[in-house]
matplotlib code that plots the C-alpha trace (Angstrom):
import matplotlib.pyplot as plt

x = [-31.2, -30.0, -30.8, -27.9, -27.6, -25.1, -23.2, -26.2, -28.7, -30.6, -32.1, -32.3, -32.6, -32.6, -29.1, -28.0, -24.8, -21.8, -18.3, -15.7, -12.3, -10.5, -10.2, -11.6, -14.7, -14.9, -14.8, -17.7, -20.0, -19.4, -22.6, -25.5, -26.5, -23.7, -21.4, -18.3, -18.4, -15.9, -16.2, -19.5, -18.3, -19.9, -23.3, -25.6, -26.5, -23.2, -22.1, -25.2, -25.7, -28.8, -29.5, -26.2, -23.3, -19.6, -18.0, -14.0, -13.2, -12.1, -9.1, -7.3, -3.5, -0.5, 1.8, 4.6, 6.2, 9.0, 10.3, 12.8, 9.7, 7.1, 5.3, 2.9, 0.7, -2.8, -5.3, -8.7, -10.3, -7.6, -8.4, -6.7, -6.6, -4.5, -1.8, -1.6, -1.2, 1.0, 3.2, 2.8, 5.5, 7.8, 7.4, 5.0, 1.1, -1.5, -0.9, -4.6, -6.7, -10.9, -12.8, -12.8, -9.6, -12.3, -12.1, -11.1, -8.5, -10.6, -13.2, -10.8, -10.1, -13.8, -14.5, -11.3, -11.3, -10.2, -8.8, -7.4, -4.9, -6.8, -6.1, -2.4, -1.8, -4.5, -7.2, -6.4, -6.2, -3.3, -1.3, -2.4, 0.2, -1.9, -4.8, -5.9, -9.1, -12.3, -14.1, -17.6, -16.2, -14.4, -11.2, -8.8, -6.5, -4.0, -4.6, -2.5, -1.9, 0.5, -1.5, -5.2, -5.1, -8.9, -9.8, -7.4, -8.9, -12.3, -11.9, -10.5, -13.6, -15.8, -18.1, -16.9, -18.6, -16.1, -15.4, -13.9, -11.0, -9.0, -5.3, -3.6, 0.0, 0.4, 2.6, 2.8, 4.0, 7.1, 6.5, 9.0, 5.9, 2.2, 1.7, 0.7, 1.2, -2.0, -3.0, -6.3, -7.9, -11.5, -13.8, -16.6, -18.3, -18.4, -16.0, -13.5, -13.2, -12.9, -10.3, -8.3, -9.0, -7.7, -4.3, -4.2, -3.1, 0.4, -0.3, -0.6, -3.7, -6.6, -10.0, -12.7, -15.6, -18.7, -21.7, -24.4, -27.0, -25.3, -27.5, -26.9, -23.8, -22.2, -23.8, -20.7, -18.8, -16.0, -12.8, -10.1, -7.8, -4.1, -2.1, 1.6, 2.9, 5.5, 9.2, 10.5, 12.3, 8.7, 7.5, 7.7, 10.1, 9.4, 6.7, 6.6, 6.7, 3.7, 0.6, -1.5, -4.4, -7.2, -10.3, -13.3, -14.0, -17.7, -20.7, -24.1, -25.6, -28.9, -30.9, -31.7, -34.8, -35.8, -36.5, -32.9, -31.3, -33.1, -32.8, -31.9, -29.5, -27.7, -27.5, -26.2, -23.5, -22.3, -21.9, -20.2, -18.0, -17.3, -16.5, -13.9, -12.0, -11.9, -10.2, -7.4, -7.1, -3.9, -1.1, -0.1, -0.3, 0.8, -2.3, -2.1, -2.8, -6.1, -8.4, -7.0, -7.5, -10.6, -12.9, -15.5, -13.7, -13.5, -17.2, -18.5, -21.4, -22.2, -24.6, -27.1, -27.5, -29.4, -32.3, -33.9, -34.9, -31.4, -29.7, -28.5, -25.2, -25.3, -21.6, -21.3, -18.7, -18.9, -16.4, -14.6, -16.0, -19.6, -18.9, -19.1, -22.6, -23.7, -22.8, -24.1, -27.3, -27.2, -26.3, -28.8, -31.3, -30.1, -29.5, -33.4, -34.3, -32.1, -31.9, -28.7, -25.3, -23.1, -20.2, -20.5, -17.3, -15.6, -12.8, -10.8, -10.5, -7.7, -8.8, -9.8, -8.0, -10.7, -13.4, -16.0, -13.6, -15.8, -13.2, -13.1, -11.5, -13.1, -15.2, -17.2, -19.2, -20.7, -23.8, -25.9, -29.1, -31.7, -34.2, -37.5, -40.5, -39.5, -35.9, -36.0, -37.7, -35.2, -32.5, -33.7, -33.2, -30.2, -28.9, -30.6, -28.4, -25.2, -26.5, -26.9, -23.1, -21.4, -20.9, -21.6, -22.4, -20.5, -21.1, -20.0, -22.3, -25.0, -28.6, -31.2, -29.9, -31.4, -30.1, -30.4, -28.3, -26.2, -25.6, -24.7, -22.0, -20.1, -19.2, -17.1, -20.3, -20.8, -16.8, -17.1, -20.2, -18.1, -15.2, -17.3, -19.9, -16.5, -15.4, -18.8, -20.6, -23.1, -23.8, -23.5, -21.8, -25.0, -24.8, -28.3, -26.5, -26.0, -29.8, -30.8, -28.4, -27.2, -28.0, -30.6, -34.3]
y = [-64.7, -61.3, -59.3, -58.7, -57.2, -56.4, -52.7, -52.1, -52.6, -54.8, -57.6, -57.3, -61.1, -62.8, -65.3, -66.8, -65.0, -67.4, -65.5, -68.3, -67.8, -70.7, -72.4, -75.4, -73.5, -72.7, -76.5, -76.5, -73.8, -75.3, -77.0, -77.2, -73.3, -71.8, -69.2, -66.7, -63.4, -60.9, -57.2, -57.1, -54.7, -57.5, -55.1, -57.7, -61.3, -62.9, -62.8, -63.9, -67.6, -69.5, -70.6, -69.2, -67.0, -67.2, -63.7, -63.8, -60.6, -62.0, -63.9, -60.6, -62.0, -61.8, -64.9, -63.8, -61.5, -61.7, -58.6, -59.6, -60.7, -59.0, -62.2, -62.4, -65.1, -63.4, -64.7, -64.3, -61.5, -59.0, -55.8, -54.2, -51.4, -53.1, -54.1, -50.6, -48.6, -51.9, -52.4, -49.1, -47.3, -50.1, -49.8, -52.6, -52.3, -54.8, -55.6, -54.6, -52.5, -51.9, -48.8, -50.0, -50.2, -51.9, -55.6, -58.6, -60.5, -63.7, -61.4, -59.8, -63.7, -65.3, -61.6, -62.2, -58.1, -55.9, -52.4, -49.4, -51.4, -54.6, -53.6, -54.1, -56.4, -58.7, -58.8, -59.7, -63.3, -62.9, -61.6, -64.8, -67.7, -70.3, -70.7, -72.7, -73.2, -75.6, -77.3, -78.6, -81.8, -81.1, -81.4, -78.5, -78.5, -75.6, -74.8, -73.3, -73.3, -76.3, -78.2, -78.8, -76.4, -77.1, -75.9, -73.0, -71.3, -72.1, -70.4, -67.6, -65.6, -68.6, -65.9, -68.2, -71.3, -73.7, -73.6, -70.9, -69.5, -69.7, -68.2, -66.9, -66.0, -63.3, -60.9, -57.7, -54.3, -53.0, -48.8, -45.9, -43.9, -43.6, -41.3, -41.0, -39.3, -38.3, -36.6, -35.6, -35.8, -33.7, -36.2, -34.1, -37.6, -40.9, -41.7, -39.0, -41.1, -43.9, -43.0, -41.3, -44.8, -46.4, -43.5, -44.6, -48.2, -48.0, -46.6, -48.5, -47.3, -45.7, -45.3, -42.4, -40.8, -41.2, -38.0, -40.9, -38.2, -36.2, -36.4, -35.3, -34.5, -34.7, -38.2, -40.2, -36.8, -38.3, -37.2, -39.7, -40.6, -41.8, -42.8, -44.2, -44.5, -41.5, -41.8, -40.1, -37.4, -36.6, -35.7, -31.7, -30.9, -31.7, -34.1, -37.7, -40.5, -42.5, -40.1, -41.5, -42.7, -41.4, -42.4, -41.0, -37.2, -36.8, -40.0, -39.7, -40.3, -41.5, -42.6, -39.7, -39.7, -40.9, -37.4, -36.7, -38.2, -37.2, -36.1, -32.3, -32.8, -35.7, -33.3, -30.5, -32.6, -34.0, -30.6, -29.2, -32.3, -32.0, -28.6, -29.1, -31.9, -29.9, -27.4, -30.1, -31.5, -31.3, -31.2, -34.1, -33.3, -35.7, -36.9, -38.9, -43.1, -42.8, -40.1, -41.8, -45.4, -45.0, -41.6, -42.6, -44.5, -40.2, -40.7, -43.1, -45.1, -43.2, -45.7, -43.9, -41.5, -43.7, -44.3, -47.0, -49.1, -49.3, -49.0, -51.5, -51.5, -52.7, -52.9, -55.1, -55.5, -55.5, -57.4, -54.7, -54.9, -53.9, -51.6, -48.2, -49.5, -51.0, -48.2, -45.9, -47.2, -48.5, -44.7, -43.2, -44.7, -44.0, -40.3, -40.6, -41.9, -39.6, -41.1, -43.0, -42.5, -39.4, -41.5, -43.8, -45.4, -46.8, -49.0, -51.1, -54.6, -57.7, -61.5, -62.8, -65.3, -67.0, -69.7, -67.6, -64.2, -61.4, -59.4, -60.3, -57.8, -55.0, -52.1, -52.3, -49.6, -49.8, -47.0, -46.9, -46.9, -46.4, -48.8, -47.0, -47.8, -49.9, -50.0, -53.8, -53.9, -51.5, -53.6, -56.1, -54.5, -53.4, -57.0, -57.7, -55.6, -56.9, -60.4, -59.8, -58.3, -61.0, -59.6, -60.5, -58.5, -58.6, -61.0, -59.2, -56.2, -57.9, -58.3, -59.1, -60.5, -63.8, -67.2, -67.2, -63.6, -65.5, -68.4, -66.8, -64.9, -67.5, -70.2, -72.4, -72.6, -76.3, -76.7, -74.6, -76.9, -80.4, -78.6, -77.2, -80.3, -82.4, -80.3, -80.2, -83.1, -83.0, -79.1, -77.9, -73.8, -72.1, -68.7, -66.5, -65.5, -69.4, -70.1, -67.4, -68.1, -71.6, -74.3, -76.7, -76.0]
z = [9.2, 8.0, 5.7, 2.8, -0.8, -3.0, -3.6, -5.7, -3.1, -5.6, -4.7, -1.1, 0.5, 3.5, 4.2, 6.8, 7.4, 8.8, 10.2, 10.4, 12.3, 11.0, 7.8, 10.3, 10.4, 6.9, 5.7, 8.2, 6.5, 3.2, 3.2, 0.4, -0.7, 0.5, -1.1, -0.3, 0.6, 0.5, 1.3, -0.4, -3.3, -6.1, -7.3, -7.6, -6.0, -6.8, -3.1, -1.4, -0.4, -1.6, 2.0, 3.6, 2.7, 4.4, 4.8, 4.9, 5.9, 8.9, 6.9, 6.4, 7.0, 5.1, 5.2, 3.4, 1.2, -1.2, -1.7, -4.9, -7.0, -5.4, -4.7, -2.0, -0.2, 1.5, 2.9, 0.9, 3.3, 2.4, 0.9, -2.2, -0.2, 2.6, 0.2, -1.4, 2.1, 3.2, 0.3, -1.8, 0.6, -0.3, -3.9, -5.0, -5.7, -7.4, -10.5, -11.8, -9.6, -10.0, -9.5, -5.8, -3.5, -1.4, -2.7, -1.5, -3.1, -3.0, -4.5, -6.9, -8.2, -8.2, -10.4, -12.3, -11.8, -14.9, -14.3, -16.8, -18.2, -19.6, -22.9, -22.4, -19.5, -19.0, -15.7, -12.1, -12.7, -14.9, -11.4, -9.7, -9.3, -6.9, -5.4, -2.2, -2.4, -0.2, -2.7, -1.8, -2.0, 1.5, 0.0, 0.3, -2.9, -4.1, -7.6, -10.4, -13.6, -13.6, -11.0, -10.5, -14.1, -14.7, -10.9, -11.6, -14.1, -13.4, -9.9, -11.9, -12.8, -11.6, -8.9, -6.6, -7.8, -7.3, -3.3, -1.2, -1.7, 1.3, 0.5, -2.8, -4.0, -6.7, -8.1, -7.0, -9.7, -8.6, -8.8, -7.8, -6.5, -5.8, -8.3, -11.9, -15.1, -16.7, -20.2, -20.6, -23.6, -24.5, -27.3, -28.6, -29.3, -29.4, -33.1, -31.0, -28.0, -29.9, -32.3, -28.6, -27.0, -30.2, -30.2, -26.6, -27.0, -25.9, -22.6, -19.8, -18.7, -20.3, -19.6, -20.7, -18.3, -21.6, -20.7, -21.1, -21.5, -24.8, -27.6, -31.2, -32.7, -29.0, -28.7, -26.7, -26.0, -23.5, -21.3, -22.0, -19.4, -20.2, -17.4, -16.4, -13.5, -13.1, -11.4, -9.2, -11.0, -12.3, -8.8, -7.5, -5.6, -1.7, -2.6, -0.9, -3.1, -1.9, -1.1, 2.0, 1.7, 3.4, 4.7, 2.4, 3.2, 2.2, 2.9, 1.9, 5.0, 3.8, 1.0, -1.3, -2.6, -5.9, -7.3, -6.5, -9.6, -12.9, -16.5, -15.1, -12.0, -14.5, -17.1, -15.5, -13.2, -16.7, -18.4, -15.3, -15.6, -19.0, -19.0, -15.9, -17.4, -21.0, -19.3, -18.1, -21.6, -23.8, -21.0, -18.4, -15.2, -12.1, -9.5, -6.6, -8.1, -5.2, -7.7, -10.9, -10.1, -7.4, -7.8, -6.1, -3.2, -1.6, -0.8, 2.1, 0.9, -2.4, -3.5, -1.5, -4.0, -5.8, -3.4, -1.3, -4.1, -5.1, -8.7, -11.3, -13.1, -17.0, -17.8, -21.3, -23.9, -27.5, -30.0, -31.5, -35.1, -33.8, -31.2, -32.5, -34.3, -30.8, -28.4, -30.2, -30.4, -26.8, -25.9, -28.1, -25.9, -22.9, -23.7, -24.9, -21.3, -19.5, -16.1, -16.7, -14.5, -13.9, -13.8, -16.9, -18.4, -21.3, -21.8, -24.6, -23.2, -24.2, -23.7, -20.8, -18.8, -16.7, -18.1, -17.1, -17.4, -18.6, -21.2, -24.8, -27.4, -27.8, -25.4, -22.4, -21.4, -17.5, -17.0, -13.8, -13.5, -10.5, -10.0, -11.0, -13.8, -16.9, -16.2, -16.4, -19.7, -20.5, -19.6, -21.3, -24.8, -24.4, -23.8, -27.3, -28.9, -26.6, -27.7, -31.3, -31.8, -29.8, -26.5, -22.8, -19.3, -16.4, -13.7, -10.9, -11.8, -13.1, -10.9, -13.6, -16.7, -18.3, -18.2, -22.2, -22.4, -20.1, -21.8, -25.5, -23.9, -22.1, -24.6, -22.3, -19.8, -20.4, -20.1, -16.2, -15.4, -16.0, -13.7, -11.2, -10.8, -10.2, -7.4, -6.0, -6.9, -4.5, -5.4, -2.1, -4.0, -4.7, -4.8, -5.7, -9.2, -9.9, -8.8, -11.2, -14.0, -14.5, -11.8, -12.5, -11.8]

ax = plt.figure().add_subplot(projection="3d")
ax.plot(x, y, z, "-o")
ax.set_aspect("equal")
plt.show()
């Protein structure tokens, strides 16, 4: 047995951890409470077997490449960040990218992964033109949205649930560089931000850094970030067009202790942030894609700063009619507690694709919080108020959340269940997020 969490370090469990080297070997591991496992980037227990787990790092191959469409079939264990340093020199990168370069695309899928520009161009899933996936059934099927349709799109954002994904064929962006235009845009609260979010619709990305612990009239006061991609004739003179991308340059090398993160250090890292970025604000400027798209990929093992005990990620979205009624009051508490994130964010989000997909029109704000005192009490009000307006959390952040918060976000949850209990009849996918959330007691 070994012991495994997720990037959040909450829960901490033990799983019997299984490294296949052939897809032979996979259809051997798929046996009752088992579950894949990417790189391990999922914050809570999404990733973590009921009685075993199946990591697919080792699947890290590309079979081919089409370099007219920018199709491409990987296997499940590669990395985002393998196809950028790959296939960014040669003009292609994902289509949607996380706040990690450090996923799997098997993860990316079973998270049905959103990035800056949801708003505009969809989630991950979107990207994805087949699927070959292990059901617990023992059959191996390829899934799309012409064939297997049901399978397909209950994969898509399914955590997994419906058998290992094995291989997968999507569409790469075609890009003259690795760089991107940015404009910068200082929100003294949380009606500016949204109004600059709202101004910002017509770029393709956009996304806004939210100081969680503002109170008062600078409740919500934000940096908004507007992004394209820029061309070549944009870059300064001598510069290459795809930046390298380097392995991180700081790591926490141990836990910190709890002390370490608190309503002072918070406060004053978020005015010192603010302050920088304000100064930024108003012109465009042209950054390297690997600070725009991934900040906090520069430091190695950053969630150490949050202790031991490990932190909790509460990243919900609200249907656009309540959400400046909603965050507000969500970030009027937090401010009030003050032990929230430094890096909290805020983004407009389109429809998802995925059965279990997590967007829906409207914002989701994800906040940090380290696991200490009432937090889960805490937690658990704040999904009141996600609850009561409409909206859902996050699967692949979530560690705590109830089955009945669960259930009145996901509507088509009876619709997954039929697809997934065909696949599997014999239930042998059981991850610890389905034991917690929906399989049967």
């Amino acid at each position: 047995m070994t012991t495994v969490s997720g990037w959040g370090r909450f829960p901490v469990v033990e799983s019997e951890m299984l490294r296949p080297r052939s897809f032979e070997a996979v259809a051997g591991a798929v046996v009752a409470g088992s579950v894949a496992r990417g790189n391990g980037r999922a914050y809570g227990d999404a990733a973590i077997g009921a009685a075993r787990t199946i990591a697919m790092t080792g699947f890290d191959r590309v079979r081919w490449f089409d370099p007219a469409t920018g199709r491409i079939r990987v296997e499940a264990g590669v990395l985002l960040s393998d196809l950028i340093d790959t296939f960014g020199p040669r003009g292609f990168l994902p289509s949607v990218v996380p706040g990690t370069r450090f996923v799997s695309v098997g993860g990316a899928i079973a998270a049905d992964v959103h990035g800056k520009n949801h708003h505009c161009e969809g989630g991950f899933g979107r990207y994805v033109d087949s699927i070959l996936l292990r059901s617990g059934a023992g059959e191996t099927i390829e899934v799309s949205r012409e064939q297997n349709s049901d399978a397909f799109f209950a994969t898509t954002g399914g955590m997994g649930l419906t058998g290992v994904i094995l291989e997968a064929t999507v569409r790469l962006r075609r890009v003259e560089t690795g760089w991107i235009r940015e404009r910068v845009i200082s929100a003294s609260d949380l009606d500016a931000a949204m109004r600059a979010l709202e101004a910002g619709n017509s770029a393709t990305y956009s996304v806004a850094w939210i100081d969680c612990v503002a109170r008062g009239s600078e409740l919500g006061r934000s940096l908004i970030y507007l992004g394209e991609h820029a061309r070549a004739d944009e870059l300064a003179q001598g510069a290459d067009r795809f930046p390298v991308g380097k392995d991180p340059g700081l790591a926490v090398p141990v836990d910190l202790p709890s002390m370490t993160l608190n309503r002072y250090s918070i406060r004053a890292f978020n005015e010192l942030y603010y302050r920088m970025g304000a100064r930024r604000a108003g012109g465009e400027h042209v950054v390297s894609l690997y600070p725009y798209f991934f900040p906090l990929d520069s430091i190695a093992d950053w969630n150490r700063i949050y202790g031991r005990r490990g932190f909790l990620q509460h990243q919900c979205v609200i249907p656009e009619v309540r959400a400046r009624e909603v965050l507000g009051e969500i970030l009027g508490r937090v401010s009030k507690r003050g032990d929230a994130s430094f890096l909290a964010v805020l983004k407009k989000l389109g429809h998802g694709d995925g059965l279990l997909s997590f967007p829906l029109p409207g914002y989701t704000l994800a906040l940090d919080f380290p696991v200490k005192g009432d937090i889960l009490n805490f937690l658990d009000e704040i999904d009141r108020l996600v609850v009561a307006a409409g909206g859902r959390l996050y699967l692949a952040k979530d560690a705590r959340q109830s089955r009945a918060t669960f259930a009145a976000g996901y509507p088509a949850l009876s619709r997954f269940n039929a697809i997934r209990k065909a696949l599997d009849p014999a239930g042998n996918i059981r991850s610890r997020l389905s034991q917690r959330l929906f399989d049967e007691v």
